[in-house]
C-alpha positions in Angstrom: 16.4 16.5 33.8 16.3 13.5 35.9 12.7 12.7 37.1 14.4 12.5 41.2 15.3 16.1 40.6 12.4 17.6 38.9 10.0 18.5 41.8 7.2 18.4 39.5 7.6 14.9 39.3 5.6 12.2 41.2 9.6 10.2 41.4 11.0 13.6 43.2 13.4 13.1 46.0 13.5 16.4 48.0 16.9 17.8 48.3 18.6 20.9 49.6 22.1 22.2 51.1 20.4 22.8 54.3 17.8 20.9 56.3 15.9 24.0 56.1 15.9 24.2 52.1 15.4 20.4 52.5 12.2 20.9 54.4 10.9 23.6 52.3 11.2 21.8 48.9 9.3 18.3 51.0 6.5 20.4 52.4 6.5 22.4 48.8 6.2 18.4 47.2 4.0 17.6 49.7 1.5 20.4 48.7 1.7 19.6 45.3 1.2 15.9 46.0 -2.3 16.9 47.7 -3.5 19.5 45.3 -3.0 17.1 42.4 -4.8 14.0 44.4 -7.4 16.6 45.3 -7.8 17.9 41.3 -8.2 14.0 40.1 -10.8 13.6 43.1 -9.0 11.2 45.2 -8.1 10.9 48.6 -5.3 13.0 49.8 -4.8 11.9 53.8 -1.8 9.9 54.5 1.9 10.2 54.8 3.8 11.5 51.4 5.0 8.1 50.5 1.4 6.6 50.7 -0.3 9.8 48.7 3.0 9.4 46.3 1.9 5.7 45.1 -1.8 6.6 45.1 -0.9 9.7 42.5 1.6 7.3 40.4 -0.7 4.6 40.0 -3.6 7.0 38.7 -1.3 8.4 36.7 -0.2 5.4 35.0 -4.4 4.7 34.7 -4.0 8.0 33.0 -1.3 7.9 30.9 -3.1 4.6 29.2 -6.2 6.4 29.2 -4.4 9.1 26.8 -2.6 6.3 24.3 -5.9 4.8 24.3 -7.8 7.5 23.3 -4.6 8.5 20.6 -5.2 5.3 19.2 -9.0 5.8 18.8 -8.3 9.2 17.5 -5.7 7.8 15.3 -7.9 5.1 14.0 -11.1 7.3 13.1 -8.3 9.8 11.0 -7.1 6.4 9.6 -11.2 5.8 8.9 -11.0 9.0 7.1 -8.2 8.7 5.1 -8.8 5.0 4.6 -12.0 6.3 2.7 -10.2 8.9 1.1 -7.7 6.5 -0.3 -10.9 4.2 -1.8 -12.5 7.3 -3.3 -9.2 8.0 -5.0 -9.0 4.5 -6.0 -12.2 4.2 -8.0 -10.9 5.4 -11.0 -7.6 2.8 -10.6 -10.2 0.1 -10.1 -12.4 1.2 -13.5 -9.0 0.6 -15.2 -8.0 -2.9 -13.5 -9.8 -4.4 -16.4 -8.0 -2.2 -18.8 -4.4 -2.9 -17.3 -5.3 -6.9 -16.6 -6.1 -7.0 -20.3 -3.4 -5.4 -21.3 -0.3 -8.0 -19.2 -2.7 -10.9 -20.2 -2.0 -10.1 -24.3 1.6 -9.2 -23.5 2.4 -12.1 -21.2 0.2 -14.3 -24.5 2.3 -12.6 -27.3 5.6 -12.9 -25.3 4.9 -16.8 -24.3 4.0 -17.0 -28.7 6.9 -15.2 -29.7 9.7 -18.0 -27.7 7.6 -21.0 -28.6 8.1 -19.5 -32.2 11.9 -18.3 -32.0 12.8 -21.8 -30.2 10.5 -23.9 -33.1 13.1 -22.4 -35.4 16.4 -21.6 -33.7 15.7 -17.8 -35.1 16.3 -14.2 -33.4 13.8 -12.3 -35.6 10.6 -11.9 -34.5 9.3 -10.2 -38.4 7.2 -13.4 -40.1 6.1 -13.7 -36.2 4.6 -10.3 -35.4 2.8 -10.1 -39.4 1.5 -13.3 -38.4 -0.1 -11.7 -35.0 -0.9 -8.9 -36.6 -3.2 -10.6 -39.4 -4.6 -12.6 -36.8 -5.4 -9.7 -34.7 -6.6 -7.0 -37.8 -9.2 -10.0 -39.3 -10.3 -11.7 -36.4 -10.0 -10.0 -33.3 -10.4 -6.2 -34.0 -11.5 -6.5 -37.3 -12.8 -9.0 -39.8 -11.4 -10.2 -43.2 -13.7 -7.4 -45.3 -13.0 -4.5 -42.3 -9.2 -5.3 -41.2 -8.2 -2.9 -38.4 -4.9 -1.2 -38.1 -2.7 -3.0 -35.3 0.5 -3.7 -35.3 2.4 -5.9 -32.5 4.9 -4.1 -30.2 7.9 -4.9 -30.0 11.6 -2.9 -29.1 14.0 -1.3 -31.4 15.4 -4.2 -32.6 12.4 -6.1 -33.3 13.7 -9.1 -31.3 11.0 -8.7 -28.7 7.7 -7.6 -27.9 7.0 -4.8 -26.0 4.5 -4.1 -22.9 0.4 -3.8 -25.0 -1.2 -0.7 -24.2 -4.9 -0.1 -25.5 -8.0 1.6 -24.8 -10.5 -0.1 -22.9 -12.8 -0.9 -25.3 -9.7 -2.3 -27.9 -9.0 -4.3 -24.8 -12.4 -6.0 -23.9 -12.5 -6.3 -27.9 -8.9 -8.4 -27.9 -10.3 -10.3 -24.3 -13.8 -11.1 -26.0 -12.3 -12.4 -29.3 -8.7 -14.0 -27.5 -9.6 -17.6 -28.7 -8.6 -16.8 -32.1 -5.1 -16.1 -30.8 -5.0 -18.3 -28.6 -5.2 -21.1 -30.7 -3.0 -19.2 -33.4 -0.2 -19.4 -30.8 -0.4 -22.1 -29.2 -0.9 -24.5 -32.8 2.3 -26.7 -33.8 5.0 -24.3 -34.4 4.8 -24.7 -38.1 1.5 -23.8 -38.6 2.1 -20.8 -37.0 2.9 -18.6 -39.8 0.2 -16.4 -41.6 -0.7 -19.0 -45.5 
């Protein structure tokens, strides 16, 4: 409905047939002009056009007024759900560690594995990955007298390695004792085979 029509509406342009229904709905607009300056305690003397502006300014204050205080009552439920969405998060952030640990060894064991196939021109990753994997059972999770099982992941094929997934402590164990790999990897290329 077109706010000019809707006699509810501070934009209403009386209308009728008749000048008598044409009166009626002005002095009905006109009313309802005054009781709704005289509800939001302002003045309501003047002529209809004058009381008209005075209503459609305060209710432009108002309509502000009413996103404003949306926005505040949006922004304390966004408070609320903000710290709902931390709570939830405290178990994601005890396993950032985990899951940093975790793409540092793959992205090391990835970056090993093409320095090794491009050293010597070969798709097999099998003397690479039993090399890693000594390395890793003696000197990372293990030692030479108490090797531990590990074995480095890789697809299908066995052309190349797969994403590392540990447990926590395995992980901080691998982080803590990286150097060993490290400088297995990153040697010359021929002295990175398991002697």
């Amino acid at each position: 409905m077109a706010r000019e029509s809707n006699i509810y509406n501070v934009e209403y342009v009386p209308t009728g047939e008749t000048d008598e229904e044409k009166l009626s709905s002005l002095s009905f607009f006109s009313n309802l002009i005054a009781s709704e300056l005289q509800l939001r305690k302002l003045q309501h003397h003047g002529t209809l056009d004058e009381r008209r502006e005075r209503l459609r300014k305060f209710l432009q204050v108002e309509e502000k007024l009413l996103l404003i205080a949306q926005a505040i009552a949006r922004g304390q439920e966004g408070k609320e759900a903000a710290l709902m969405l931390i709570i939830q998060a405290i178990p994601c952030i005890m396993h950032l560690e985990n899951r940093v640990g975790e793409k540092l060894i793959t992205v090391l064991l990835v970056m090993g594995a093409e320095n090794f196939r491009t050293a010597r021109g070969i798709k097999s990753l099998k003397r690479y990955c039993n090399s890693i994997a000594h390395i890793v059972k003696t000197k990372i999770l293990g030692t030479v007298i108490r090797p531990k099982q590990w074995k480095v992941p890789v697809d299908d094929s066995g052309n190349s390695i797969s994403k590392v997934s540990l447990s926590n402590k395995k992980t901080r164990e691998f982080i803590d004792n990286i150097e060993a790999l490290v400088n297995h990897i990153f040697l010359l290329p021929e002295h990175t085979e398991q002697k």
